[in-house]
C-alpha positions as CSV (number, residue, x, y, z in Angstrom):
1,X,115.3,95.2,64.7
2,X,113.1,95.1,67.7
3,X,114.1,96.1,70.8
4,X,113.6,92.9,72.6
5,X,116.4,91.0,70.0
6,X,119.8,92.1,70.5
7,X,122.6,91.1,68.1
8,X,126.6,90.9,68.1
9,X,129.3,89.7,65.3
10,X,132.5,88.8,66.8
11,X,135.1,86.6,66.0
12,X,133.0,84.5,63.3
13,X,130.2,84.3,66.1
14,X,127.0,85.9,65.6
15,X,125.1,86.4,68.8
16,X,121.1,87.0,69.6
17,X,119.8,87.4,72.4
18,X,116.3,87.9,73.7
19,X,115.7,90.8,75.7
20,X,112.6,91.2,76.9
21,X,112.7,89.4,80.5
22,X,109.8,91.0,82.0
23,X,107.8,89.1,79.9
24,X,110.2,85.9,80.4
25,X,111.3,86.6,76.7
26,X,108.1,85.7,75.5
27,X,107.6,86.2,71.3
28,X,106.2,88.9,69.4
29,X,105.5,89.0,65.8
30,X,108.1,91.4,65.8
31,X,110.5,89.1,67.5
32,X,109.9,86.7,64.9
33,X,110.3,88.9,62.5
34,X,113.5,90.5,63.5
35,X,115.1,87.0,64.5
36,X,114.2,85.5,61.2
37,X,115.7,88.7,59.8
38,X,119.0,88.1,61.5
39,X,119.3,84.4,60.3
40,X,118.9,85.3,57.0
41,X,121.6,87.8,56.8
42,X,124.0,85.2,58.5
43,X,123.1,82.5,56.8
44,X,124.6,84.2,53.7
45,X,127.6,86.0,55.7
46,X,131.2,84.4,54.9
47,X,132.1,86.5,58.4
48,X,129.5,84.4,59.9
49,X,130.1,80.5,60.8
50,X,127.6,79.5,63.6
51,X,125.2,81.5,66.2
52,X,124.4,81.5,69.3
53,X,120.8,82.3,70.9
54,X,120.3,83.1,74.5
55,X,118.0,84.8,76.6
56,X,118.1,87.6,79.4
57,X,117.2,88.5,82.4
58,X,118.6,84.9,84.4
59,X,114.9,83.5,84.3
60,X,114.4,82.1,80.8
61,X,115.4,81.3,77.8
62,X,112.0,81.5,76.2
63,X,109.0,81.3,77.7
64,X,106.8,81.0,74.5
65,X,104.3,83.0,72.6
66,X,103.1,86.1,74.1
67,X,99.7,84.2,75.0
68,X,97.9,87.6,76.4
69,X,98.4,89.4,72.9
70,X,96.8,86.0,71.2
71,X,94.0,86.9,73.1
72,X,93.6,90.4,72.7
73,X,94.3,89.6,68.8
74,X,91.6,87.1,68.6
75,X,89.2,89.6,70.5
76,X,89.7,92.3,67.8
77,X,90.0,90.2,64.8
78,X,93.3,91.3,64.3
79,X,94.3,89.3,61.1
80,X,98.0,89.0,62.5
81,X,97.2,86.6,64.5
82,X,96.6,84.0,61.8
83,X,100.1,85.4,60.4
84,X,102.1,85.4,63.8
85,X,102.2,81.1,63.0
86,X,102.7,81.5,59.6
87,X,105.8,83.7,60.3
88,X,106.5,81.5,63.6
89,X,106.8,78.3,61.6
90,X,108.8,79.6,59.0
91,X,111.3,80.7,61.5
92,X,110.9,77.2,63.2
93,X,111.6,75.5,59.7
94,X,114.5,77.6,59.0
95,X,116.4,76.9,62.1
96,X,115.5,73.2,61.8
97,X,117.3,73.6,58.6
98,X,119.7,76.2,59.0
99,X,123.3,75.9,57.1
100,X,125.1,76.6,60.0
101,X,125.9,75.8,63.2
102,X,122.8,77.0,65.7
103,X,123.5,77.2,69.4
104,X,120.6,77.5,72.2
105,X,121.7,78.0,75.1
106,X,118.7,76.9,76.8
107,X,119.2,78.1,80.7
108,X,115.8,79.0,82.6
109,X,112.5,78.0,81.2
110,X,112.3,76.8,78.1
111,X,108.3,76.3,77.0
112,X,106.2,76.5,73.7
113,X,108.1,78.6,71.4
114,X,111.0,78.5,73.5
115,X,111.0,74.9,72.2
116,X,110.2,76.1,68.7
117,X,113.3,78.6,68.8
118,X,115.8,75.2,70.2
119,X,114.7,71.8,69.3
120,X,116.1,72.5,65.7
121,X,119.7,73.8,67.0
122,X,123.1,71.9,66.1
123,X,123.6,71.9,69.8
124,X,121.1,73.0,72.3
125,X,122.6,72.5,75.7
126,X,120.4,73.0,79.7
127,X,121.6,73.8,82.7
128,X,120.4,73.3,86.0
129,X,117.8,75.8,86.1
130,X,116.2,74.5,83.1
131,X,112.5,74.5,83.0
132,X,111.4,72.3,79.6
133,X,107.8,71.8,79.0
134,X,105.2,71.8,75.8
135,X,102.1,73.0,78.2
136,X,99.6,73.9,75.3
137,X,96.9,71.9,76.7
138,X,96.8,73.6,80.1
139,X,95.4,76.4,77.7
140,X,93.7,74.3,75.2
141,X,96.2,74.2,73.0
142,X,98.2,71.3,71.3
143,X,102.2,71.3,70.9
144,X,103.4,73.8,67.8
145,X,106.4,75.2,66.6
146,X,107.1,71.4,65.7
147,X,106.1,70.0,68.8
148,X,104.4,67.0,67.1
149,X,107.6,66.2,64.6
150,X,110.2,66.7,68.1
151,X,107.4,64.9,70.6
152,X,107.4,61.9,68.2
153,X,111.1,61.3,68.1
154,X,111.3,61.3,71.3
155,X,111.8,57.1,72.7
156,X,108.9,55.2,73.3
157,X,106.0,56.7,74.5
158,X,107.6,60.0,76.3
159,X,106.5,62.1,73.6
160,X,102.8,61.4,74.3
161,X,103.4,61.8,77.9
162,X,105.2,65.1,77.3
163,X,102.8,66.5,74.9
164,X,99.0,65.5,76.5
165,X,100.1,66.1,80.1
166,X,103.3,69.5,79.7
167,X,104.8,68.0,82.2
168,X,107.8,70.2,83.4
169,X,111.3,68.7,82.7
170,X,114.9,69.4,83.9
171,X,118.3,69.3,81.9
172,X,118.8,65.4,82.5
173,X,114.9,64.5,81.6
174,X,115.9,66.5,78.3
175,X,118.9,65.3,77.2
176,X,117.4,61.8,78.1
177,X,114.6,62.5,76.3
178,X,116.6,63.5,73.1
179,X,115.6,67.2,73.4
180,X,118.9,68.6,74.4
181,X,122.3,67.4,73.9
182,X,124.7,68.7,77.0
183,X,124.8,70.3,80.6
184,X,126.6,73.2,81.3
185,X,126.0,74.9,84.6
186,X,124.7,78.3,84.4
187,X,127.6,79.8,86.2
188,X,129.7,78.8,83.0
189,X,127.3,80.3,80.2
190,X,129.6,83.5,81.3
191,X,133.1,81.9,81.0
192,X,132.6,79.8,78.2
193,X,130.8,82.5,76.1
194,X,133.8,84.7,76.9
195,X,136.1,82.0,75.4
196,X,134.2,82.0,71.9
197,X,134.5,85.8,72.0
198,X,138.2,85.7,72.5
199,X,139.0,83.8,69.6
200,X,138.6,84.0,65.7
201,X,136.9,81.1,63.9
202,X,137.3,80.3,60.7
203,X,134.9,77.5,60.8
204,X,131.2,76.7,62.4
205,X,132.9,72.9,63.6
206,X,135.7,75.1,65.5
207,X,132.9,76.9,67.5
208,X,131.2,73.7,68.3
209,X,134.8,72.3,69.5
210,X,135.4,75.1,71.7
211,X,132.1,74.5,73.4
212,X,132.5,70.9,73.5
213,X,135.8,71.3,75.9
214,X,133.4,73.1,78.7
215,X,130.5,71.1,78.2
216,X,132.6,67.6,78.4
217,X,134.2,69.2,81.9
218,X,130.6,68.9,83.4
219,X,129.1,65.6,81.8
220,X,128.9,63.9,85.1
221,X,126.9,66.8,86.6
222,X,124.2,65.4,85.0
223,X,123.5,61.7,84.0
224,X,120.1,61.3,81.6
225,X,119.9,57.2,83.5
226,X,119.7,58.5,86.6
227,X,116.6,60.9,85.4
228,X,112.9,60.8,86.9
229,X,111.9,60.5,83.0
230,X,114.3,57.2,82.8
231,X,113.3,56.2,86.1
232,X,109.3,56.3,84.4
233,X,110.3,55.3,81.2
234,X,108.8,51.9,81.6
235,X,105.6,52.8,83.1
236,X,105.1,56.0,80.4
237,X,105.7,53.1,77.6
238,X,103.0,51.3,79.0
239,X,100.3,53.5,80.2
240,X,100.6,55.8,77.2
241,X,100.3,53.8,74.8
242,X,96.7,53.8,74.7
243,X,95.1,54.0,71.1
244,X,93.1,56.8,72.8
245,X,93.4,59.7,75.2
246,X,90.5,58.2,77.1
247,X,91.9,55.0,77.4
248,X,95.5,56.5,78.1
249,X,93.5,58.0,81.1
250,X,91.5,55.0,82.0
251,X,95.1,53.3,82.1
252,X,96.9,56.0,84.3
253,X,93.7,56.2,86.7
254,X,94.3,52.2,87.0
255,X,98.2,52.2,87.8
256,X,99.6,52.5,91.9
257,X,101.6,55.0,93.1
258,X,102.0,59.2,93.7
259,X,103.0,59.9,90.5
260,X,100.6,57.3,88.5
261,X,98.0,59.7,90.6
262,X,99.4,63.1,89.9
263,X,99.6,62.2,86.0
264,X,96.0,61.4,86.4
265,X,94.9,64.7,88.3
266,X,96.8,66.5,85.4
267,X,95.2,64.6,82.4
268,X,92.1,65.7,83.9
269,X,92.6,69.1,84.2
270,X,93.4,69.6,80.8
271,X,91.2,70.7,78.0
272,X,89.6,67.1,77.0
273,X,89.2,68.4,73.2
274,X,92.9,68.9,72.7
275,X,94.0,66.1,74.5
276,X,92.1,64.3,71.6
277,X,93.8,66.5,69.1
278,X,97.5,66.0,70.8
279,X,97.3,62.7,70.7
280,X,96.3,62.2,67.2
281,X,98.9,65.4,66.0
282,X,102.0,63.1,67.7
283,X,100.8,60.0,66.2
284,X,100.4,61.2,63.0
285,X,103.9,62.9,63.2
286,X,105.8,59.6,63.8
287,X,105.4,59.1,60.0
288,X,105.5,62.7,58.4
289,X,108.6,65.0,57.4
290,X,108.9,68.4,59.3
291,X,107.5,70.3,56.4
292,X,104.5,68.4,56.2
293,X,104.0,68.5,60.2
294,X,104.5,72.0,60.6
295,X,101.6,72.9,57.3
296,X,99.5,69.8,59.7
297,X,100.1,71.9,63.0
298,X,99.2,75.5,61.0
299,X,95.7,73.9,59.7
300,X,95.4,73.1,63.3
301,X,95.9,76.3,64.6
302,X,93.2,78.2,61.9
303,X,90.3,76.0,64.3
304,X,92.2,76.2,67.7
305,X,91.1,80.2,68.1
306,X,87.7,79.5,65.8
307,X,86.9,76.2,67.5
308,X,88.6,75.3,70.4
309,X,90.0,75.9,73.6
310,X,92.4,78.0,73.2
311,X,90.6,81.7,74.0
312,X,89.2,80.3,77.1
313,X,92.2,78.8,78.4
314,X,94.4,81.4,77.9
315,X,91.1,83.3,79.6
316,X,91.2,81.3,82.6
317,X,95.3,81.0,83.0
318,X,96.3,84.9,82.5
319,X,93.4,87.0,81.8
320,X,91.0,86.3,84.6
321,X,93.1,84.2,86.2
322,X,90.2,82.0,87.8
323,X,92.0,79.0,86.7
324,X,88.6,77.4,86.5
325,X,88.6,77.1,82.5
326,X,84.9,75.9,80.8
327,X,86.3,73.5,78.3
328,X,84.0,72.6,75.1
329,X,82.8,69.3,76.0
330,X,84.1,68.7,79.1
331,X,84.7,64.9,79.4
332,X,86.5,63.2,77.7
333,X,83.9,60.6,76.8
334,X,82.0,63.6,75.1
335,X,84.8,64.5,72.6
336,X,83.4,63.4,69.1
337,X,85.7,61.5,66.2
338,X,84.6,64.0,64.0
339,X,85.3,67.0,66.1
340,X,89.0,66.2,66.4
341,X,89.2,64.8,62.6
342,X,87.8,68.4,61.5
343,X,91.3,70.1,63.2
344,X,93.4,67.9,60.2
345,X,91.0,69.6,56.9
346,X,93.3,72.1,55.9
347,X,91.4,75.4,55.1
348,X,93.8,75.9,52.0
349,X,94.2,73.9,48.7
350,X,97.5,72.4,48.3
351,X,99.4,75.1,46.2
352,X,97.8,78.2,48.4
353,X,98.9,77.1,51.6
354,X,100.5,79.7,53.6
355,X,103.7,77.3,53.9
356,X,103.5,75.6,50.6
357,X,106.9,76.2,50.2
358,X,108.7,74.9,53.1
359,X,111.5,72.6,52.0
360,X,111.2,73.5,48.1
């Protein structure tokens, strides 16, 4: 176990906890490792009957990868890079498909493989201070850990509006958006987590009960209608719908009003190529089965570092923090059908993929 995970067994309740706020509980291959590690072991526990995941430090949940070791990997050809997804997807797939109840406690930011770590809980609930966002292409990147299978069950067109832009979303955006299911205000995380502790269950649907009678005590706190996401829904189904990032842009640049223009500045800001790429993973998503979409999104990610963006966004964002990043082309009119195609070939055959096995 790694010292940034922190586990507890009481009263039928497993707990994990990230612990490494400094670096907004960002994940190492060692977190991965130590988390999977955990699941496993309660997975097959009769003392076990559902878990809980949290983060510390008040600031976030999970803030994603640990982006700065990408880049120091992919400088020294460290070969665990390539494995950090492998591992990272398993982990995604396995709570996606985990036997018992999974609770995320998502409270503080909750980004990239935050998401990866939550959108396949039982119950994933926000609070006020969440922070929800898929920003891969601010980096040039495209939304993993699943990010194209949860993007594209999202209603309407919000997934493509969530996934090219990373637009930041609160707790009512999310749970109108269908990636969280219920509010609880951070200063109850405390009270209601003391509640489970004080109890014995005997049952993973007892758990989910208990925390059902706080969460039900705060549902008008927070109204998904009322939303800015429902309040754009309209306009997102019709500008994003494009059957192209260019003319999704084209679109946006076209439409009145501060936000139509804001959208606009960010869509250009963002690394053209994996705009592209986005866009194609979440419409190609809409029609494939987790398993399939995570192997997609880890053929992806052998050309992101080889190919794409990613080294010099990540460059620009945290390394040198020019925030001026040279993206390769960069218009969108220069992005080539073939280019983005090339991200889908999978460098494996069928039966040697790295994740061949998920859902056997």
């Amino acid at each position: 176990m790694t010292e940034f995970v922190s586990t507890q067994v009481q009263g039928g309740v497993a707990y994990l906890t990230l612990t490494r706020p400094q670096a907004l509980n960002a994940l190492s291959l060692e977190m991965i490792r130590a988390i999977t590690g955990a699941l496993q072991s309660w997975e097959n526990d009769p003392a076990v009957h559902a878990m809980v995941v949290a983060g510390a430090g008040g600031k976030a949940f999970c803030a994603g990868g640990d982006i700065r070791w990408f880049y120091q990997a992919h400088q020294a050809n460290d070969p665990l890079l390539d494995q950090f997804f492998v591992e990272e997807y398993a982990l995604n797939h396995l709570i996606h498909r985990y036997a018992k109840p999974y609770i995320a406690l998502m409270d503080g930011v909750v980004m990239g493989g935050g998401m990866g770590i939550s959108q396949g809980a039982r119950l994933r609930i926000v609070t006020e201070r969440t922070k929800m966002a898929m920003p891969e292409t601010n980096i040039g990147l495209f939304p993993d850990v699943g990010g194209g299978w949860f993007l594209a069950r999202t209603q309407g067109h919000i997934g493509e509006y969530l996934g090219l832009t990373g637009a930041v979303i609160g707790a009512a955006d999310a749970i109108y958006a269908k990636l969280a299911d219920a509010y609880l205000p951070t200063n109850a995380i405390a009270e209601m987590v003391a509640s489970l502790q004080a109890r014995q269950f005997t049952s993973g649907e007892a758990v989910l009960e208990q925390i059902a009678s706080f969460t039900r005590q705060h549902a008008d706190a927070c109204v998904p209608s009322t939303s800015q996401l429902a309040s754009n829904a309209a306009l997102i189904d019709t500008l994003f719908a494009g059957a192209s990032a260019q003319a999704i842009l084209a679109a946006v640049s076209d439409a009145e009003g501060d936000w139509a223009a804001q959208t606009a500045a960010t869509l250009r800001s963002r690394s053209p190529l994996m705009l592209c790429v986005t866009l194609e993973q979440i419409r190609r998503a809409r029609t494939m089965s987790l398993e399939d979409e995570l192997r997609m999104e880890l053929d992806m990610m052998h050309d992101v570092f080889r190919h794409g963006d990613g080294i010099e966004g990540i460059r620009a964002l945290v390394i040198d923090k020019d925030h001026q990043p040279k993206w390769n082309p960069p218009r969108l009119d220069e992005v080539s059908g073939a280019r983005v195609r090339a991200f889908f070939d999978s460098p494996w055959r069928k039966d040697d993929h790295p994740l061949a096995t998920l859902g056997a």
